[in-house]
C-alpha positions as CSV (number, residue, x, y, z in Angstrom):
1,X,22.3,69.5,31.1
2,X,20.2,70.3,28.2
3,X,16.8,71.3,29.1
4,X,14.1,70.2,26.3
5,X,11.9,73.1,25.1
6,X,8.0,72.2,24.6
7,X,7.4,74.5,22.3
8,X,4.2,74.0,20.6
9,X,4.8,72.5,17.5
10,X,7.4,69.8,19.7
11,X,3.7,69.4,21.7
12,X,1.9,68.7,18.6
13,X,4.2,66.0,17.4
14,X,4.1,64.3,21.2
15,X,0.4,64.4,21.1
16,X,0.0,63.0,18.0
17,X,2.0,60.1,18.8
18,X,0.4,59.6,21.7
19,X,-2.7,59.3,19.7
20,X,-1.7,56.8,17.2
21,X,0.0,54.7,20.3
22,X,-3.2,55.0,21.6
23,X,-5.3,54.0,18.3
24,X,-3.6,51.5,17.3
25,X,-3.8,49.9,20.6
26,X,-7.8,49.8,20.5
27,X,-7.2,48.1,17.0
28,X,-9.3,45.0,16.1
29,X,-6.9,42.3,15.3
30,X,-6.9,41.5,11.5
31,X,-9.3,38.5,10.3
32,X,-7.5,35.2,10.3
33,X,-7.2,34.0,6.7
34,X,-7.9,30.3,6.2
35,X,-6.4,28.9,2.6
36,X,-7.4,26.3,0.4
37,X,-3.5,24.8,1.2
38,X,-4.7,24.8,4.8
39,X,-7.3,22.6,4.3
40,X,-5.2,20.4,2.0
41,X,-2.8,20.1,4.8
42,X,-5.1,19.2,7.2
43,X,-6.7,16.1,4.9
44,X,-2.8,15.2,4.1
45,X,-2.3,15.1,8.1
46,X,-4.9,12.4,8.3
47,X,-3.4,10.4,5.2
48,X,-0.4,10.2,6.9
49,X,-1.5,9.3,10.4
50,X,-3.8,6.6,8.3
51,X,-0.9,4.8,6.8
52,X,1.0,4.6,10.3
53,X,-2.0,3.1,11.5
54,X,-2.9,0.9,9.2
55,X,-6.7,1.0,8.1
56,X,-8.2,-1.2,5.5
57,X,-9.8,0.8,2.8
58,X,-13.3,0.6,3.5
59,X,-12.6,2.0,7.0
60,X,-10.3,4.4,5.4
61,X,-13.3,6.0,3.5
62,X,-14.7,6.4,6.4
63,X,-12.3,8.8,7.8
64,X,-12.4,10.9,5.0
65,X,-15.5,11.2,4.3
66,X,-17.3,12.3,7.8
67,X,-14.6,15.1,8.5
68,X,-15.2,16.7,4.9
69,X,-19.1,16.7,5.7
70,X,-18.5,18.7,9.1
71,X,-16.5,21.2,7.4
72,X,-18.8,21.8,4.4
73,X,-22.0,22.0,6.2
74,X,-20.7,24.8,8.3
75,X,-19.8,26.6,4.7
76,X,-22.9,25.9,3.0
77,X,-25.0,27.9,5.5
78,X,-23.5,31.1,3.9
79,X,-23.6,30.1,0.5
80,X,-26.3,29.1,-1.6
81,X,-24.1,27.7,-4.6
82,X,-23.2,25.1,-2.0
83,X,-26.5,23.6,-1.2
84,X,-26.2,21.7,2.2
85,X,-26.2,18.0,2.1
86,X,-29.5,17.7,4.6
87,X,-32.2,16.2,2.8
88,X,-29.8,14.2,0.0
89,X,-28.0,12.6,2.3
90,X,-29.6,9.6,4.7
91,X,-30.6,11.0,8.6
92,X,-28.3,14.3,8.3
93,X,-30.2,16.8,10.5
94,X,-29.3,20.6,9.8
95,X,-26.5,21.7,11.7
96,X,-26.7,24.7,14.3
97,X,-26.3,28.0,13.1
98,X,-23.3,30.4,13.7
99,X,-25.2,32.8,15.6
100,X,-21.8,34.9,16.9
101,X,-20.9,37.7,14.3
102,X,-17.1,36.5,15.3
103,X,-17.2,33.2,13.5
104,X,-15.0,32.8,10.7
105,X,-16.9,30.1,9.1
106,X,-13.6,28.6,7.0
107,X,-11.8,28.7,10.2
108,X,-14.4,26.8,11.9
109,X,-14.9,24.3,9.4
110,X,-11.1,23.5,9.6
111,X,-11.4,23.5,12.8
112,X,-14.2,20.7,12.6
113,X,-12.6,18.7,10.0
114,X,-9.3,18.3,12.6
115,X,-11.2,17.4,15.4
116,X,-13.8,15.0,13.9
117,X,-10.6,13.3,11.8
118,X,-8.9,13.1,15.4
119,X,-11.5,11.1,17.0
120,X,-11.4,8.5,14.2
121,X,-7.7,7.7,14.0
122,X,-6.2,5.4,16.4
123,X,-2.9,8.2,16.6
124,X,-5.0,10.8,18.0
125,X,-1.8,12.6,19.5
126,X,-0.5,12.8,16.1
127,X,-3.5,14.9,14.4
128,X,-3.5,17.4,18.5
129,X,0.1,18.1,17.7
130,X,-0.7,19.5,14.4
131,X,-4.0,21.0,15.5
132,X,-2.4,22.4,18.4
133,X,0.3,24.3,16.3
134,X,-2.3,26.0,14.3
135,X,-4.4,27.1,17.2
136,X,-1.6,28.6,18.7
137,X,-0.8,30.4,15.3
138,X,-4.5,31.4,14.9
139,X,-4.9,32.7,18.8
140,X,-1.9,35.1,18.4
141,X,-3.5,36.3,15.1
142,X,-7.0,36.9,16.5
143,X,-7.6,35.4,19.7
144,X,-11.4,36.4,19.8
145,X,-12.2,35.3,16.6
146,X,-10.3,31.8,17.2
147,X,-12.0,31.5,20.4
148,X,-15.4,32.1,18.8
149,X,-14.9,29.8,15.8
150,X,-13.5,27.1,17.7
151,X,-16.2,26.9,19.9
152,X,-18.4,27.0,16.8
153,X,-16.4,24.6,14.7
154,X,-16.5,21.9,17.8
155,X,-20.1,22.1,18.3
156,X,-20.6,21.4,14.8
157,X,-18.3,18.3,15.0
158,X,-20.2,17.1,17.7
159,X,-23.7,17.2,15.7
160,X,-21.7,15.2,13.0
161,X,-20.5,12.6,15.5
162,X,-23.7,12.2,17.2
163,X,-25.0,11.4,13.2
164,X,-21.7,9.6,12.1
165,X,-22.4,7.1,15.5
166,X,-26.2,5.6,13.9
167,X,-24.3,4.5,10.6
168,X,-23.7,0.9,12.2
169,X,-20.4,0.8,11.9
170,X,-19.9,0.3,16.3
171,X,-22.1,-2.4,15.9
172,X,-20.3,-4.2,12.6
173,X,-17.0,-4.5,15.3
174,X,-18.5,-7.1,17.2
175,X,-20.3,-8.7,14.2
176,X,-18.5,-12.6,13.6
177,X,-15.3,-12.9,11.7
178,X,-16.0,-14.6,7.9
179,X,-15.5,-18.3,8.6
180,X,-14.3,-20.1,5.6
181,X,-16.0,-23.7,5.9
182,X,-16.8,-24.6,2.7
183,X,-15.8,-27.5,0.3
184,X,-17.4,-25.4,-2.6
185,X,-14.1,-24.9,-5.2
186,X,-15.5,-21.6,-6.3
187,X,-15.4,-19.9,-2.9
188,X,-12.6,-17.4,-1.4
189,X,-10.2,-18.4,0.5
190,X,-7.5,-16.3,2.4
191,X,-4.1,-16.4,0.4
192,X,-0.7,-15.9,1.2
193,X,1.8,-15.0,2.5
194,X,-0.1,-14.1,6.0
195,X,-3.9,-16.0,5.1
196,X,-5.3,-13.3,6.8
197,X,-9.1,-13.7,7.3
198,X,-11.5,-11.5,4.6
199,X,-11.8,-7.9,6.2
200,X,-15.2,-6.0,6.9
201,X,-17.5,-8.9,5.8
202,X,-20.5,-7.0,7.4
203,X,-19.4,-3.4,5.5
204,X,-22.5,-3.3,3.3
205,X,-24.6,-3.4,6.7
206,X,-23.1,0.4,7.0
207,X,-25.2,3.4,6.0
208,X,-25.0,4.9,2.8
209,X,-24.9,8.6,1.8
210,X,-26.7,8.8,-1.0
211,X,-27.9,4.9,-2.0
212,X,-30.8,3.6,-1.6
213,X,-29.4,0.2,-0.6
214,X,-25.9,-1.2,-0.3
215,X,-27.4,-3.5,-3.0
216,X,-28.8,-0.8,-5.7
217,X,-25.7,-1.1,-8.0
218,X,-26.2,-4.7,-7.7
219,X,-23.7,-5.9,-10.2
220,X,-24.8,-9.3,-12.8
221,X,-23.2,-12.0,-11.4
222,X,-19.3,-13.2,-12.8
223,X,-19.1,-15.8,-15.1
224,X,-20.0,-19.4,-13.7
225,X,-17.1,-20.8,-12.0
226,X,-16.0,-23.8,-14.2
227,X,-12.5,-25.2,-14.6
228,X,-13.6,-26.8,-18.4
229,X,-11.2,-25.1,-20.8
230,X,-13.4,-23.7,-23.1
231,X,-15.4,-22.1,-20.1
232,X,-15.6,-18.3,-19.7
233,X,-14.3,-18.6,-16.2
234,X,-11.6,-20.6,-17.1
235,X,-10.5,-18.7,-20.1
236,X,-10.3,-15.3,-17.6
237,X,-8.5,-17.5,-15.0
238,X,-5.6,-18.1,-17.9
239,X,-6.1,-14.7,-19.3
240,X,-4.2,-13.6,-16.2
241,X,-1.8,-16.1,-15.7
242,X,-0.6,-15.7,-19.8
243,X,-0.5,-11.9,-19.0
244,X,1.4,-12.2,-15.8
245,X,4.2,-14.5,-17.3
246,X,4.8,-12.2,-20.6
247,X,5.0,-9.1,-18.5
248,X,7.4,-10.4,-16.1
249,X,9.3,-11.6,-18.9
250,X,9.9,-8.6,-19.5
251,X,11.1,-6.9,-16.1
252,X,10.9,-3.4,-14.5
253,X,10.6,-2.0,-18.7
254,X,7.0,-4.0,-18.7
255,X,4.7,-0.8,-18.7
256,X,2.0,-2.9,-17.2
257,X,4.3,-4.0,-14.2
258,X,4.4,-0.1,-13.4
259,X,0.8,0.3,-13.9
260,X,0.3,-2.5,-11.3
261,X,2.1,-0.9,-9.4
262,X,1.5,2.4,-9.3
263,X,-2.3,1.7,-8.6
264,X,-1.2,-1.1,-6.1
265,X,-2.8,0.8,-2.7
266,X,-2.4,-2.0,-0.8
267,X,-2.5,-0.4,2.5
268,X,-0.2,-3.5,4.3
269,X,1.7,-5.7,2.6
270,X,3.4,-8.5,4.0
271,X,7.0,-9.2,3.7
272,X,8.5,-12.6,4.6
273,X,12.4,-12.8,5.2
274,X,13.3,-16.0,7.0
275,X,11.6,-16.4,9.9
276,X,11.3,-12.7,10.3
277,X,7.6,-11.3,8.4
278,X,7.0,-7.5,8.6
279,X,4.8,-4.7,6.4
280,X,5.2,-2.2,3.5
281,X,2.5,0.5,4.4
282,X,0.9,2.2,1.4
283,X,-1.8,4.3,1.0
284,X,-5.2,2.9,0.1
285,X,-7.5,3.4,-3.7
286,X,-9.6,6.1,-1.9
287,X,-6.8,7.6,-0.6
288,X,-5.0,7.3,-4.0
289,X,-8.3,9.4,-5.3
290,X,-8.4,11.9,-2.9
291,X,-4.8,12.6,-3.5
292,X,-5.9,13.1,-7.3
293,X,-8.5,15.4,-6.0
294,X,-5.7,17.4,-4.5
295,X,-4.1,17.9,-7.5
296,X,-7.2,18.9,-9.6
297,X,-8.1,21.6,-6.9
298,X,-4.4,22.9,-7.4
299,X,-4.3,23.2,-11.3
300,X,-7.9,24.8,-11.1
301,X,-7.0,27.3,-8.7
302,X,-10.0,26.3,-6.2
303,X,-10.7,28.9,-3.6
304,X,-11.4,27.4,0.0
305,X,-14.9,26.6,-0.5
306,X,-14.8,25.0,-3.8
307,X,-11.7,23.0,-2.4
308,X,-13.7,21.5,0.6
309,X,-16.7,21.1,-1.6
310,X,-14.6,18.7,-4.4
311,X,-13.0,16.5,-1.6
312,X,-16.5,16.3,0.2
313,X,-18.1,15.1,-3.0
314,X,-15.6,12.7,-3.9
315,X,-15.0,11.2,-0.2
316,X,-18.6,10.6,-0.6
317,X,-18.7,8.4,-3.7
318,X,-15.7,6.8,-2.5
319,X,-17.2,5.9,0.9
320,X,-20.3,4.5,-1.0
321,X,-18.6,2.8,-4.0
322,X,-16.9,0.3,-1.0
323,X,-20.3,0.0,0.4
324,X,-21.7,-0.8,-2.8
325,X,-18.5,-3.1,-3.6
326,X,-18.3,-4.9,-0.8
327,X,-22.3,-5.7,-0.7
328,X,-21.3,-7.9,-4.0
329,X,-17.8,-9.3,-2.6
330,X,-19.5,-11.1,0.2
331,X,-22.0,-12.3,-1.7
332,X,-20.6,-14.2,-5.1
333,X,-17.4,-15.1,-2.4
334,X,-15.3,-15.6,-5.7
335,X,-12.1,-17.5,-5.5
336,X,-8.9,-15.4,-6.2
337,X,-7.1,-16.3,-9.1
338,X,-3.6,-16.8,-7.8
339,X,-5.5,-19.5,-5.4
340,X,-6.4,-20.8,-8.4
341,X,-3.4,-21.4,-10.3
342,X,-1.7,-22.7,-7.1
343,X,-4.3,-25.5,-6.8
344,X,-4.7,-26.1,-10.4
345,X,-1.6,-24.6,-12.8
346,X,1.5,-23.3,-11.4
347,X,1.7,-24.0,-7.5
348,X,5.0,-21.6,-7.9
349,X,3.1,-19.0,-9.5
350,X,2.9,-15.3,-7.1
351,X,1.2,-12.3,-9.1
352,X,3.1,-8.8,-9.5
353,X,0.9,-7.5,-6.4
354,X,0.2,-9.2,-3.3
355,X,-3.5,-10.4,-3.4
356,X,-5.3,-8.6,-0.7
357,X,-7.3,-10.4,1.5
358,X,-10.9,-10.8,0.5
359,X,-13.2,-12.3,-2.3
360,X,-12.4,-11.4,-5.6
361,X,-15.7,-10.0,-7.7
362,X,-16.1,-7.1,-8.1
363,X,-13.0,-5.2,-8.1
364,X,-13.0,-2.4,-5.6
365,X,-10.4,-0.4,-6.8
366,X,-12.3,-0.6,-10.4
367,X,-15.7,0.3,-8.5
368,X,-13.8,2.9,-6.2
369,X,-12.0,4.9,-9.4
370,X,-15.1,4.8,-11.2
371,X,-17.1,6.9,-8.9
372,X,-15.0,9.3,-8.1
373,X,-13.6,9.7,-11.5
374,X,-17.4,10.3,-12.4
375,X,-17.5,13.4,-9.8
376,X,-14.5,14.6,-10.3
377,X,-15.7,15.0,-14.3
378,X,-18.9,16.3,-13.2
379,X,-16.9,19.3,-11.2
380,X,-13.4,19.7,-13.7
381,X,-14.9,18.4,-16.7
382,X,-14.2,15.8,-18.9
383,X,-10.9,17.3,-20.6
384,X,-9.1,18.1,-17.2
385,X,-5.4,16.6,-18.1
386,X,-3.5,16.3,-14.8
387,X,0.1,15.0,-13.6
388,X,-0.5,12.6,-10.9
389,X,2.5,13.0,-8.3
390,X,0.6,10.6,-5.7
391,X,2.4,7.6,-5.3
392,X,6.0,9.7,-5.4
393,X,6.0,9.4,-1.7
394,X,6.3,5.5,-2.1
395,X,9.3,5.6,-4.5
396,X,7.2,5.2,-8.1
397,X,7.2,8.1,-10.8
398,X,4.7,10.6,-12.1
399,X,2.5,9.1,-14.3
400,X,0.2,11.4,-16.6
401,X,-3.9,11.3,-18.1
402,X,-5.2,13.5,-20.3
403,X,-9.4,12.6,-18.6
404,X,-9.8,11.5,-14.7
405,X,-12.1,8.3,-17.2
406,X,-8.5,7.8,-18.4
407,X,-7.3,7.3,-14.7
408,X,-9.8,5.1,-13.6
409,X,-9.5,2.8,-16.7
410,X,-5.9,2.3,-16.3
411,X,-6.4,2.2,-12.5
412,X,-9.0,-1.0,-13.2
413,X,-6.9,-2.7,-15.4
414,X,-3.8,-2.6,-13.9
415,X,-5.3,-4.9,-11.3
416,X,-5.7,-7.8,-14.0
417,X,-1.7,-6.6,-14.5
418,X,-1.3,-7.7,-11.2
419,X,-2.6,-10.8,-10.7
420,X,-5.2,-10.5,-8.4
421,X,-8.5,-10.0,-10.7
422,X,-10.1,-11.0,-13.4
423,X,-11.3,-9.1,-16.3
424,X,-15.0,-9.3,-15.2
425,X,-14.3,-8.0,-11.7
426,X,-12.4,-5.1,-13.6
427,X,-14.8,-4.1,-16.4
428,X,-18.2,-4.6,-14.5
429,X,-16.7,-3.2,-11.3
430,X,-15.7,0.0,-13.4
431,X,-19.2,-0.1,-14.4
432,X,-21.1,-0.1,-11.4
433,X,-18.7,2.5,-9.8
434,X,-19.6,4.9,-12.7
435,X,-23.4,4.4,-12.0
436,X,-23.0,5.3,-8.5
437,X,-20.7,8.5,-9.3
438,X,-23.9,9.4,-11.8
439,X,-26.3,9.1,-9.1
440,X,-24.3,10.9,-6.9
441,X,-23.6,13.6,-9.3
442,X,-26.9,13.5,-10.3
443,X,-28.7,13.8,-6.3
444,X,-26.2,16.3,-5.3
445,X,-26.9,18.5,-8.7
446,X,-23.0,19.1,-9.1
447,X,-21.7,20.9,-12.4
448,X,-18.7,21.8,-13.8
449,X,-17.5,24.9,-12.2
C-alpha cells in the first residue's frame, strides 16, 4: 500500500482546512431577508381566505385594516419618516419595544400581520398552513433570529388585539337584526332574489380610527322621496331605469355593462336555478382598493416599509369610509331603486348587478373609492397612471386610469350602470368619501413619496 507523506507543506494545507471547517462552522447564519412581495403575499392570503368565507364588506375592512396596524407599529419604532399611529389614532397605546438585538423588525411585523389576520378569519387553518410554510423556511435560514422575532412579532399582535377587542364590534354581534315594519313607501326593503335582511345595521356604533364621530362626514340628506314626475326623486328613479334599458340594448359591447361590472364587488351573489339557489363569491370595494394598492406599490418600486405603510393608510380610510357610510345608510333607510320600479314601473325589470342587501343612500362603494383614492394620491401623486389587473381572477379584463380620482369616478358611477343607485348616492357619496381621505391624509401628515 501507499503510505501518505506529511510533509510540511501537505500539513499546511490539512490545517488550513481544518480551520475553515472549523470557521465556518462558528458562522452566524445570514439575516433573513423579508421583501415587499412577502408582505403582498401575505395580505393576498387573507383576500383569498376572505372570499371562501364570505364577509360582508364592512367586516371585510376590518380584517385588513387591524393586521396592517400591527405590522407598521413595529416598523415605525425604527424609523422616524414613519411616525407611529399612537396619538392620531383613537385609544392606540404604544406598543412594546424590541428590546432583543435579534429582532428583525420586518420579519416580525409579518409575522404580526399573519397571526392577527389568522384570528379574524373564520378559515384559520387556511392562513397556519401558509404561516407555517414560511416559519419553516425562516427557522432553517436563521433559527435564532426567527425565534426572536416571532416571539417579538406575537407579543405585538397581542397588544393590537387586546386594542382591536374595545372597538365594539363583540358587542354589535348580539345587537337586534334590522326589522323592516314600516308602511312608509320611502323605506328599504330587502330585494331579491334571496331578501336577505340589511347587514351591520349597528356598524357606525364601531370605533373609528381617525373620525371624530361615525357621523362627522354627515352627508345632506337625498332628495325627498316623491313619486310626482317632475320630482327630483322621481326623475333619478327613471334616470336609472332609461339608462339600464339602452345599455342592455346594447349587450356585452355596452362599455357601461363592463364598468358595472368590473366594480361589481359584491362579495355573494345569489344564483337561482330551479329549485336549486347557490353563490358567485367575489371580492369586496375595499378589497378591490387594496388590490389597486398592490399594484401602485409594484410600479413604484416600494421597499418593505413604504409597502406596509401604503396598505396601512389605505385599509384605514377604507375601514372608516364604511363607518362613516353606513352611519348615513341606516339613517335616511332609502328605498332601492329596482324595488321601486318593481312596485311602480316594470315589475319584470332586474338591474345589470344584483342589488346588495341594504338601504340605498349613500353609496358605499362611491364613499369607499373616494377615500382611498384620496390617500393613495396623497402617497403616489395625482398623475400615477396604473393598469388595474384586479378583477382578472373573476374572468373580467384589465381595465386602465390615468389618476386613482379617475378610478374612483368610474368606480361610483358604474353603480348607477348597474341598477342599484341613484345618482345622488353616487355623487354625494364620492364626496364625503373624499373628505374623509383629506382628513385622514391630513391627521396622518402623509406626502407624496
Amino acid at each position: 500500500m501507499k503510505q501518505l507523506k506529511f510533509t510540511a507543506l501537505n500539513l499546511k494545507k490539512i490545517n488550513l482546512i481544518v480551520a475553515i471547517v472549523v470557521l465556518s462552522s462558528c458562522a452566524p447564519d445570514a439575516p433573513i431577508v423579508v421583501r415587499s412581495s412577502d408582505f403582498q403575499n401575505s395580505v393576498d392570503q387573507v383576500t383569498r381566505i376572505m372570499v371562501h368565507d364570505i364577509f360582508s364588506p364592512p367586516v371585510a375592512s376590518r380584517i385588513y385594516a387591524y393586521p396592517n396596524i400591527a405590522a407598521y407599529e413595529i416598523l415605525a419604532q425604527s424609523d422616524k419618516a414613519m411616525g407611529s399611529l399612537t396619538g392620531s389614532v383613537k385609544h392606540l397605546k404604544p406598543i412594546p419595544l424590541a428590546k432583543d438585538s435579534m429582532v428583525n423588525l420586518e420579519l416580525a411585523a409579518l409575522i404580526a400581520h399573519m397571526d392577527l389576520s389568522k384570528s379574524l378569519v373564520f378559515s384559520e387553518e387556511r392562513m397556519e398552513h401558509y404561516r407555517d410554510s414560511l416559519y419553516t423556511l425562516w427557522s432553517k435560514q436563521n433559527k435564532a433570529e426567527f425565534t426572536q422575532s416571532k416571539e417579538y412579532g406575537l407579543a405585538v399582535a397581542q397588544h393590537i388585539k387586546l386594542w382591536m377587542n374595545t372597538d365594539q364590534y363583540n358587542q354589535t354581534r348580539t345587537m337586534p337584526k334590522f326589522t323592516v315594519i314600516t308602511e312608509d313607501p320611502s323605506r328599504w326593503q330587502p330585494t331579491p332574489p334571496a331578501y336577505m335582511d340589511g347587514i351591520e345595521p349597528h356598524w357606525n356604533k364601531i370605533r373609528p380610527f381617525i373620525l371624530d364621530s361615525s357621523s362627522q362626514f354627515k352627508p345632506i340628506p337625498p332628495p325627498a322621496f316623491s313619486l310626482e314626475k317632475n320630482s327630483a326623486f322621481y326623475k333619478e328613479l327613471m334616470e336609472v331605469y332609461d339608462t339600464s334599458k339602452r345599455i342592455e340594448a346594447e349587450g356585452d359591447a355596452s362599455q357601461e355593462i363592463q364598468m358595472a361590472q368590473f366594480w361589481d364587488c359584491n362579495p355573494y351573489v345569489s344564483v337561482t336555478r330551479g329549485h336549486l339557489m347557490f353563490a358567485t363569491k367575489k371580492i369586496t370595494p375595499g378589497a378591490h382598493w387594496i388590490g389597486i394598492t398592490k399594484i401602485a406599490c409594484n410600479k413604484a418600486q416600494l421597499d418593505f416599509r413604504q409597502t406596509v405603510s401604503a396598505y396601512t393608510h389605505t385599509s384605514m380610510a377604507i375601514f372608516d369610509a364604511f363607518i362613516s357610510c353606513w352611519d348615513e345608510k341606516y339613517r335616511s333607510n332609502l328605498i332601492r331603486p329596482e324595488t321601486l320600479i318593481n312596485q311602480y314601473i316594470d315589475e319584470n325589470w332586474k338591474p345589470v348587478l344584483q342589488t346588495p342587501p341594504f338601504p340605498e343612500y349613500t353609496s358605499g362603494h362611491s364613499v369607499v373609492s373616494g377615500a382611498a383614492s384620496t390617500v393613495l394620491t396623497a402617497i403616489f401623486g395625482p398623475d400615477f397612471s396604473f393598469d388595474d389587473d384586479t378583477e382578472v381572477p373573476y374572468g373580467l379584463p384589465i381595465r386602465s386610469f390615468i389618476s386613482f380620482e379617475q378610478a374612483a369616478q368610474e368606480a361610483a358611477l358604474s353603480r348607477m350602470y348597474g341598477g342599484i343607485h341613484y345618482r345622488a348616492a353616487i355623487e354625494i357619496g364620492l364626496k364625503q368619501g373624499i373628505s374623509l381621505g383629506q382628513k385622514l391624509t391630513e391627521s396622518l401628515s402623509l406626502n407624496k413619496n
